[in-house]
C-alpha positions as CSV (number, residue, x, y, z in Angstrom):
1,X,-11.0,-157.3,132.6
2,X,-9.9,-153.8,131.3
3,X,-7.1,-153.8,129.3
4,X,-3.9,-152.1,130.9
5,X,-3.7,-149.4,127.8
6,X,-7.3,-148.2,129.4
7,X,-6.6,-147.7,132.7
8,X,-3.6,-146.2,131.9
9,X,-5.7,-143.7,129.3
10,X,-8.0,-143.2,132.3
11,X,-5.8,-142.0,134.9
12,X,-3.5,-140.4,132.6
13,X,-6.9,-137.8,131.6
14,X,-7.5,-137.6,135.4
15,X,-4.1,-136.7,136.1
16,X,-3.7,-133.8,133.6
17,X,-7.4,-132.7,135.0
18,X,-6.3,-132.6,138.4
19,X,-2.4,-132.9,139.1
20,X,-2.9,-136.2,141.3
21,X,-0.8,-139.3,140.9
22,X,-2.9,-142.4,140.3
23,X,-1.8,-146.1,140.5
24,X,-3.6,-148.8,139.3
25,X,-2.7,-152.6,140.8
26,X,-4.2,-156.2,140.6
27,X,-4.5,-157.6,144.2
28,X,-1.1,-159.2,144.2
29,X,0.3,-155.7,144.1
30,X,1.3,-155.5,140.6
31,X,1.2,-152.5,138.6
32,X,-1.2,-152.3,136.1
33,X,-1.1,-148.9,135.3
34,X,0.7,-145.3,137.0
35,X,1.7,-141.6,136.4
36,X,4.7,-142.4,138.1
37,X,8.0,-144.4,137.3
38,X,7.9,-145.3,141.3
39,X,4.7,-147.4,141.6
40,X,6.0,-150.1,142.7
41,X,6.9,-148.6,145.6
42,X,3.4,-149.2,146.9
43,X,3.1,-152.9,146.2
44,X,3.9,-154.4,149.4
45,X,1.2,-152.0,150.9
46,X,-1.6,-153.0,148.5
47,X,-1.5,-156.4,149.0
48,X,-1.7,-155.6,152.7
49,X,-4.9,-153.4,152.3
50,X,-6.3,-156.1,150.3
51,X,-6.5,-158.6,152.8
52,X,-8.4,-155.9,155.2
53,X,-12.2,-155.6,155.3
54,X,-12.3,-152.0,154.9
55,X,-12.9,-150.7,151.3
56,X,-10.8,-147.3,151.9
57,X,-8.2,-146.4,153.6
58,X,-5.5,-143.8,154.5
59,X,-2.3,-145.1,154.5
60,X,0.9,-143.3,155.2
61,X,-0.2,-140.4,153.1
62,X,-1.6,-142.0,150.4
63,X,-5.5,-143.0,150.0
64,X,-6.5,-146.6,149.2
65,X,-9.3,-147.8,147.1
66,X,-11.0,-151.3,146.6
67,X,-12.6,-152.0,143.1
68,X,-15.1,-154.8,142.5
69,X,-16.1,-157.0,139.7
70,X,-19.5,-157.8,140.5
71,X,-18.2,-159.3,143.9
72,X,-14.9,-160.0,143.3
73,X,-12.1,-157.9,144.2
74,X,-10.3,-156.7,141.0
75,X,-7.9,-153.6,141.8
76,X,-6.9,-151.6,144.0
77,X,-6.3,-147.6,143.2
78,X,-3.9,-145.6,145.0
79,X,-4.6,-141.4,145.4
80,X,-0.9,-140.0,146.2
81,X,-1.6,-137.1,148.3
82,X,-3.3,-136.0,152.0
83,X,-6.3,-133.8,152.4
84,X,-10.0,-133.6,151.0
85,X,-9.0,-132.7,147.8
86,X,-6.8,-136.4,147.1
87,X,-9.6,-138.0,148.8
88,X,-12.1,-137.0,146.3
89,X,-10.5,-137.6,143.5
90,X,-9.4,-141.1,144.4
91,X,-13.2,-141.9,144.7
92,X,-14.2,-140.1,141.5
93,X,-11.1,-142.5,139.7
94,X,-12.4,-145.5,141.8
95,X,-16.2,-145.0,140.6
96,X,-14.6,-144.1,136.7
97,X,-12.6,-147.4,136.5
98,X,-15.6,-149.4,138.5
99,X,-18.2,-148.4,135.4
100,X,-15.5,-148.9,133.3
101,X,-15.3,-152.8,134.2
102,X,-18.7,-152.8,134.4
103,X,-18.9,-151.5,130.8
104,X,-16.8,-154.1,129.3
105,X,-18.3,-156.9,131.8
106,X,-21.3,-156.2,130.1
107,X,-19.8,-156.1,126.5
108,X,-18.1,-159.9,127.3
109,X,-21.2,-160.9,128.2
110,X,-23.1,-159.7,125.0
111,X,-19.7,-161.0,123.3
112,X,-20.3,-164.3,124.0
113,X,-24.3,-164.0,123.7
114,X,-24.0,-163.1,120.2
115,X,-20.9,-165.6,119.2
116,X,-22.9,-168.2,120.7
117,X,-26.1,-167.1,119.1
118,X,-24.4,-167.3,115.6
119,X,-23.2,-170.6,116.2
120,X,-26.4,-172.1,117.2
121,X,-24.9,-173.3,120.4
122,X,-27.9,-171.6,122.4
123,X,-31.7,-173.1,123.2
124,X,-34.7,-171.2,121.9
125,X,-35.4,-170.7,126.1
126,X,-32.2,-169.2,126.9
127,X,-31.7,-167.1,123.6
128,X,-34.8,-165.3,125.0
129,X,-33.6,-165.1,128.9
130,X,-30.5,-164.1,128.2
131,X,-31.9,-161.1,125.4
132,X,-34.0,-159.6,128.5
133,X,-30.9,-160.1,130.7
134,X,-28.6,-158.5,128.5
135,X,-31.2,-155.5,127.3
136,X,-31.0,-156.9,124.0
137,X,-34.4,-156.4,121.7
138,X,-35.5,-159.8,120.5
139,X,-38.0,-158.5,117.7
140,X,-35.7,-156.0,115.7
141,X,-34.9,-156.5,111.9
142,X,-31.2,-157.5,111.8
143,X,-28.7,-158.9,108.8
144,X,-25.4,-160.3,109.8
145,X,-22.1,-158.9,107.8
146,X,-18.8,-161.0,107.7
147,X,-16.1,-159.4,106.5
148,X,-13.0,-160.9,105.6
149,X,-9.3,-160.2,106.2
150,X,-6.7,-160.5,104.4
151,X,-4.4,-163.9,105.4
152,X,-1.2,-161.8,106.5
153,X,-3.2,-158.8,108.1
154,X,-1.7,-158.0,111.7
155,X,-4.0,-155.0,112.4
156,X,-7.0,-155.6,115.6
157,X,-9.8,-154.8,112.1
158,X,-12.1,-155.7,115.2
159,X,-11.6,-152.4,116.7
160,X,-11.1,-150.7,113.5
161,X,-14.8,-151.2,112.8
162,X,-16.0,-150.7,116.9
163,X,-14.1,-147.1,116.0
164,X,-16.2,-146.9,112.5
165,X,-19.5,-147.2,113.9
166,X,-19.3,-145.3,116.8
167,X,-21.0,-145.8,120.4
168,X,-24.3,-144.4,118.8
169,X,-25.4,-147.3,117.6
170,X,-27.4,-150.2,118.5
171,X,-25.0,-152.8,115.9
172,X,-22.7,-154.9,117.7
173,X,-19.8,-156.5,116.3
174,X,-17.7,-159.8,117.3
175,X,-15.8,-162.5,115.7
176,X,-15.5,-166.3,116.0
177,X,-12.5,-166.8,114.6
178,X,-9.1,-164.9,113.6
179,X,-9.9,-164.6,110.0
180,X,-13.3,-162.7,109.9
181,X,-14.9,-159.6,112.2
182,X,-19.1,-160.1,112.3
183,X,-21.0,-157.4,112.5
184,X,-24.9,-157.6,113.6
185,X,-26.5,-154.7,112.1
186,X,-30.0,-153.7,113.0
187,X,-31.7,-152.2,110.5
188,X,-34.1,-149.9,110.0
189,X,-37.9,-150.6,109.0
190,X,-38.1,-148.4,106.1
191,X,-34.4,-150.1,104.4
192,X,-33.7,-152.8,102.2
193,X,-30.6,-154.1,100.4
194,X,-29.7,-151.4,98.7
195,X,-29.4,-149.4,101.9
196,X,-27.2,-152.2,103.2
197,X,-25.8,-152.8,99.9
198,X,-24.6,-148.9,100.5
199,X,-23.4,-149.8,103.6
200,X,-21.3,-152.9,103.1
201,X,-19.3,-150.5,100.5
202,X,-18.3,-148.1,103.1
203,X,-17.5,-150.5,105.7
204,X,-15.0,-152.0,102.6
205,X,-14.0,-148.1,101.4
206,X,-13.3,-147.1,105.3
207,X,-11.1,-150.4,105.8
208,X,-9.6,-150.8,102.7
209,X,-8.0,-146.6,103.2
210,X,-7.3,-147.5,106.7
211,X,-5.4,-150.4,106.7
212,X,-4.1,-150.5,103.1
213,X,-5.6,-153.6,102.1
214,X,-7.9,-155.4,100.2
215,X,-11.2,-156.9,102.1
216,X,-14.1,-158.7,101.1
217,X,-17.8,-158.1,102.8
218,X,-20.7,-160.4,102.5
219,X,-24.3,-160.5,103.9
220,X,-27.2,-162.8,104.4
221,X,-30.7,-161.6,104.4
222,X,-32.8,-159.5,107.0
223,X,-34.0,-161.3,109.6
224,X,-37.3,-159.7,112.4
225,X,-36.2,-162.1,115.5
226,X,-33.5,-162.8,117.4
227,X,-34.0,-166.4,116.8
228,X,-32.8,-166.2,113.0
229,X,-29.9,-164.2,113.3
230,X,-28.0,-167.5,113.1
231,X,-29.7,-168.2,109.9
232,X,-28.3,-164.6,107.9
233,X,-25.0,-165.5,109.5
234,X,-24.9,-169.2,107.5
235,X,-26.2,-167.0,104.6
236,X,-23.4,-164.4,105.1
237,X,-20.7,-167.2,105.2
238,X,-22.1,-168.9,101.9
239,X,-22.1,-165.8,100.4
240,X,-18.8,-165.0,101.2
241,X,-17.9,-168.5,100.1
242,X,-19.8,-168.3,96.5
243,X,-19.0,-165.4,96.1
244,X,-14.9,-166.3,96.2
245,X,-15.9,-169.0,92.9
246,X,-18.4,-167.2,90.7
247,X,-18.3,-163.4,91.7
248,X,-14.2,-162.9,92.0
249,X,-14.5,-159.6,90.7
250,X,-16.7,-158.3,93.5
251,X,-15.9,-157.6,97.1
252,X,-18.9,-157.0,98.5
253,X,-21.4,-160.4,97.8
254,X,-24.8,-160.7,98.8
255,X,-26.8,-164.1,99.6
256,X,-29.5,-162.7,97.8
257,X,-28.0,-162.0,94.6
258,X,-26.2,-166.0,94.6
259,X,-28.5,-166.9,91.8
260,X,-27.7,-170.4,90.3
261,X,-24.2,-170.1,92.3
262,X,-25.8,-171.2,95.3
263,X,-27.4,-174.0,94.4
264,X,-24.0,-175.2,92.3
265,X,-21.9,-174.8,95.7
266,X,-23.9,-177.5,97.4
267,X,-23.5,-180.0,94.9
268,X,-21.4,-182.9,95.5
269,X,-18.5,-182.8,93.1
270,X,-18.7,-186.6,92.0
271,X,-22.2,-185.6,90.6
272,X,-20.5,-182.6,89.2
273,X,-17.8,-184.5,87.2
274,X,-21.0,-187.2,86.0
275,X,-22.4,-184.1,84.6
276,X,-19.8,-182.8,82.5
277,X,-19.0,-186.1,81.5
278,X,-22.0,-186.8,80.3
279,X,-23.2,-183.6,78.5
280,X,-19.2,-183.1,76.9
281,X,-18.3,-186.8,76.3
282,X,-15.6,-186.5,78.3
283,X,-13.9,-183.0,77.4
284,X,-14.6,-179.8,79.5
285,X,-16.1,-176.5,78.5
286,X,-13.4,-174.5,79.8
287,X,-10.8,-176.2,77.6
288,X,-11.7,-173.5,74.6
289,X,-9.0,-170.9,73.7
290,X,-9.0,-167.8,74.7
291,X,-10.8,-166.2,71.8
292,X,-13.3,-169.1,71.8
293,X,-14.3,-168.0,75.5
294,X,-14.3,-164.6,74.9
295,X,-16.5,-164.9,72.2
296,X,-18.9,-167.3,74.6
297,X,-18.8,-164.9,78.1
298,X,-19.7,-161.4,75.3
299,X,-22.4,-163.8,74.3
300,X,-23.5,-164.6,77.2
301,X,-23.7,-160.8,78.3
302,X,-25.6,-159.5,76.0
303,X,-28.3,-162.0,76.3
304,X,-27.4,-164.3,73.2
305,X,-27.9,-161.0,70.8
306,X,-26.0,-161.9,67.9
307,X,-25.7,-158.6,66.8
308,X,-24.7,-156.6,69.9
309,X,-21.8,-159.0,71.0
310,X,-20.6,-158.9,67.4
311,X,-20.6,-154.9,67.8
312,X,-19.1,-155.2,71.2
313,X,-16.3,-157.9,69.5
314,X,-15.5,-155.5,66.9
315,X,-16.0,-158.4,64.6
316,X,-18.5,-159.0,61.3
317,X,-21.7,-160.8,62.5
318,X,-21.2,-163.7,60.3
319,X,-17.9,-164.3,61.9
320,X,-19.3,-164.2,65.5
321,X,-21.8,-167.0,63.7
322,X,-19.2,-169.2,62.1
323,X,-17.7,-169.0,65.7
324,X,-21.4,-169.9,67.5
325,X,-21.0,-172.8,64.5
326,X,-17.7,-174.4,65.4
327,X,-18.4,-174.4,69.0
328,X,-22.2,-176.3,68.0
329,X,-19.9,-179.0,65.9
330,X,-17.7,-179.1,69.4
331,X,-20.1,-179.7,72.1
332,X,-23.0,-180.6,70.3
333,X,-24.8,-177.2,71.9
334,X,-25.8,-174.2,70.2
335,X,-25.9,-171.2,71.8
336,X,-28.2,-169.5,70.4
337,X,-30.9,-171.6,71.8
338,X,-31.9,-170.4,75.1
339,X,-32.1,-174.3,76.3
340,X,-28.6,-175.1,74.9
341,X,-26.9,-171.8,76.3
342,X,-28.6,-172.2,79.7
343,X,-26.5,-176.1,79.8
344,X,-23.6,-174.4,78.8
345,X,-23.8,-171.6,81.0
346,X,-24.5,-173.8,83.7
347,X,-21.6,-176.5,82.9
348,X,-18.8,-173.6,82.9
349,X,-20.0,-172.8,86.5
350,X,-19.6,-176.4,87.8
351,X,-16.1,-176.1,85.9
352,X,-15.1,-173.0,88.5
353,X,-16.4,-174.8,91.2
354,X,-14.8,-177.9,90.9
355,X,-11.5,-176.3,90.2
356,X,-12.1,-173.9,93.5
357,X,-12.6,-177.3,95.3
358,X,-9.7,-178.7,94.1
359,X,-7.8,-176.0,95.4
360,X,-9.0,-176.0,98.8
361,X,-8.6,-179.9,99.5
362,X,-5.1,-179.2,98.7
């Protein structure tokens, strides 16, 4: 059904276009939407004419219309004035309000299409019937976005990003829950990711001015049929989750740039606790001071180049070595072999993870 603030936009332009009074009511009689403070006036009236079989009617100076939803009544418009002139534009309101609520019929409908497409709830038969029904392409390239909202954001960010990208295009956006707004982008045969690398950003640049608020945008990969959309959404949402443990700097996260991360956030954490146990003897990686880890991430930057993190330090090379030393005598790894770093980098990962996990369960 059309929200009340519509129809009330609609008649309110019709009104200033051509000085008649238009009232909008349910088939109870209830005022949905007026340019007048007397509406209700005409209630006991409507629900009268809506138990006739006629569609239109004149009645005591006013002109009655019936509007359908598909087959069921859904309002009934009142023209206040006599002549031709009320007449006609009661019918031009009742045909703007009927492809109205067939507009936003149709919308619900691909609403629920897509939410239910992204949550696999659909067969591979009816994905495709309901496509063709729907006037939805079923072999167009398409990557799913989630973006995130901030916990205490009030603002519909759902029709924020509707407004953002227009009528023009073919993207459609929903949202299965209250936390996140989905958008599934088709995209063009000549792009790749950093087109919609480009894009994510100024979805997150648009939002983040508008509302005053931080946001976080992931996306899966491009998918050709309307089958695997499903499949870049699961990427999105991993993404996005990754992306919270190992890329906290970044608000825009891609599935395809996960790397390692990926593969850590599946892991069960028992297995993850077994393996720092076993390569640390018990101690943790993370448990180095603050210069000590410094010295280890620089490191790790500059691709174990002794003399470029030293540079980058502001320290003498052989005290970057004498550091690279005491951490060897510590863990029994030395970073400057590619196999050693490689278990260390990879053991200060499951660290974040398992203290990300520990967060959430409580």
């Amino acid at each position: 059904m059309i929200s009340n603030q519509i129809l009330q936009s609609t008649i309110d332009e019709l009104k200033k276009i051509t000085q008649i009074d238009l009232h909008v009511f349910d088939i109870d009689g209830k005022v949905l939407a007026s340019t007048q403070a007397d509406a209700a006036v005409y209630n006991a009236l409507v629900s009268e004419f809506a138990k006739v079989p006629e569609e239109q009617q004149e009645i005591k100076g006013s002109y009655f219309y019936k509007i359908y939803d598909e087959y069921q009544l859904e309002y009934i418009l009142v023209a206040y004035g006599k002549g031709a002139e009320a007449q006609t534009i009661g019918n031009i309101a009742a045909f703007q309000i009927k492809s109205l609520s067939t507009a936003y019929q149709e919308r619900f409908d691909k609403d629920n299409f897509f939410k239910n497409l992204l949550l696999d709830n659909l067969l591979l038969v009816d994905i495709y019937n309901r496509a063709k029904k729907l006037h939805v392409d079923t072999e167009v390239r398409r990557v799913i976005f989630i973006i995130e909202m901030p916990s205490d954001k009030e603002a519909n960010v759902l029709e924020q990003v509707r407004n953002l990208l227009g009528s023009k295009t073919k993207d459609f956006i929903t949202a299965v829950d209250e936390k996140n707004v989905i958008i599934v982008k088709e995209v063009q045969s000549n792009a790749g990711y950093k087109e919609l690398d480009a894009y994510a950003n100024e979805v997150l640049v648009f939002l983040q001015e508008e509302c005053n608020a931080s946001f976080h945008v992931a996306y899966g990969t491009i998918v050709s049929d309307i089958k695997e959309v499903s499949k870049s959404y699961k990427e999105a949402k991993l993404a996005l989750d990754v992306g919270k443990i190992f890329f906290s700097e970044k608000s825009v996260v891609a599935y395809n740039t996960l790397g390692i991360g990926r593969l850590i956030y599946q892991l069960p954490v028992p297995l993850c606790k077994m393996f720092i146990r076993e390569i640390f003897e018990g101690k943790s990686p993370d448990d180095f001071d603050e210069e000590t880890l410094t010295t280890i991430y620089k490191f790790f930057e500059n691709s174990l180049n002794v003399s470029e993190t030293s540079r980058q330090l502001y320290i003498h090379r052989n005290t970057l070595v004498y550091r690279l030393d005491k951490i060897q005598k510590s863990t029994g790894l030395d970073l400057r072999v590619f196999e050693d770093a490689i278990t260390f980098k990879i053991a200060l990962m499951v660290v974040r993870y398992m203290k990300y996990m520990e967060t959430v369960e409580y």
